[in-house]
Structures are given as C-alpha cells and as structure tokens.
N, C-alpha and C positions, 0 to 999 in steps of 0.2 A: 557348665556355666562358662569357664575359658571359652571352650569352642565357638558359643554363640556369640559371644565379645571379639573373637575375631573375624568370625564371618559376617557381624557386621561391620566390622572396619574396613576388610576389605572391599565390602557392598558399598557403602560410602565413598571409600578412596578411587573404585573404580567407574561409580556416576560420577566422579568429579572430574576422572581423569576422560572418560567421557565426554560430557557437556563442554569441556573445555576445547574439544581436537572439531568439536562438529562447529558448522559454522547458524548464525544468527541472522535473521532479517528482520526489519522493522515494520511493521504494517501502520501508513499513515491511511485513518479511515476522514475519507472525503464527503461531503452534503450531499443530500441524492436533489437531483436535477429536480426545476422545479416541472409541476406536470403543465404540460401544453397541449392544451384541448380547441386550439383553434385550428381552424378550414385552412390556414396557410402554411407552405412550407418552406424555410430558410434554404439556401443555396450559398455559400459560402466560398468566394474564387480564391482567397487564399487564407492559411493558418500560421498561425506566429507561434513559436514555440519556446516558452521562455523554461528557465532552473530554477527550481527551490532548493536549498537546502538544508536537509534537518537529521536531526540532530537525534543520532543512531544507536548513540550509548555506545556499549562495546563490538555492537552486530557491524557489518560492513557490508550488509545488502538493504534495499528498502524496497517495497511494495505498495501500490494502492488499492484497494477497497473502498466501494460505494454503498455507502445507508439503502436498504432496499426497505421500501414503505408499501411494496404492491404494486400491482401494474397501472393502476390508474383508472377513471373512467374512461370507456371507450371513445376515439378518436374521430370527427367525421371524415370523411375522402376530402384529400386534398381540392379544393379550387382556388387559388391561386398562390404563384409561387415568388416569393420574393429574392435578389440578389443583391446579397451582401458585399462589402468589397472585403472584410476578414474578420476572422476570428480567433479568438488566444485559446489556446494549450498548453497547461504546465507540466514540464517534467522534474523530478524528483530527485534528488542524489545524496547519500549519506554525508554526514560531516561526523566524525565517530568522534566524540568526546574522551575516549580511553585510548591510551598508546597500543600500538599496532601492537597482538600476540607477539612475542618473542620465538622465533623456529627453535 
C-alpha cells in the first residue's frame, strides 16, 4: 500500500513538473469565410496588416484556426474580375496575463 502512495506521488509530482518546463500556445478559433458563389474574382493591389492582441493566460505562443463548414457549393468559372485598392489582415500576439516562468 506504501509503495503505490508513492509511486503516485511521484507520477503526479513528475506531470507537474512536466507540464510546467513544456511550453503552451493559445489557439484563437476565427469565423469561417463567408461562401462566395459568384462569377467574379476580387483582385486585391494592396493588404494592411494590422495586431490583435489576446490574452494567452500563461501560454506565450498563439495560433489561428478556421470553423470549417465544408467546401461549399460548387463555384462557376470566373468571368469577370474586379480590382480592389485593399484589403485588411490581422495578425495575432499574445498578451500573457500570468508573470513570465521564473528560470
């Protein structure tokens, strides 16, 4: 009975000491695109790319992920193309709410 009292502590002490040395990323899951079933295609001459930033808990990486709903119905061939003068892009950055690991 000892034994197994220890060798779970030590199983314990060792996921903890574990989970603690590896590091964490946040996955922000984004809206999936709306679906675009017309004959036109966008053309876009320039993109602006602005920061979000959220809020990562104790992780100090972030990631995004898109809703997938299916591929959609089928598309016709393009006939005509429109140009845009821009469009926005956002990129993402942790803001960790927990004080940095201590080394």
């Amino acid at each position: 009975m000892k034994s197994t009292i220890v060798l779970a502590s030590l199983a314990v002490l060792f996921t903890s000491t574990l989970a603690q040395d590896l590091p964490c990323t946040t996955t922000v899951v984004l809206p999936a695109p709306p679906f675009n079933i017309s004959p036109t295609t966008t053309t876009y001459l320039q993109t602006v790319t602005s920061t979000s930033s959220v809020d990562c808990g104790s992780c100090d990486a972030v990631t995004t992920s898109t809703e997938f709903f299916g591929h959609g119905p089928a598309k016709p061939s393009p006939t005509e193309t429109v140009i845009v003068e821009s469009t926005v892009s956002t990129t993402y950055v942790c803001e960790a709410t927990y004080p940095a690991k201590k080394a």
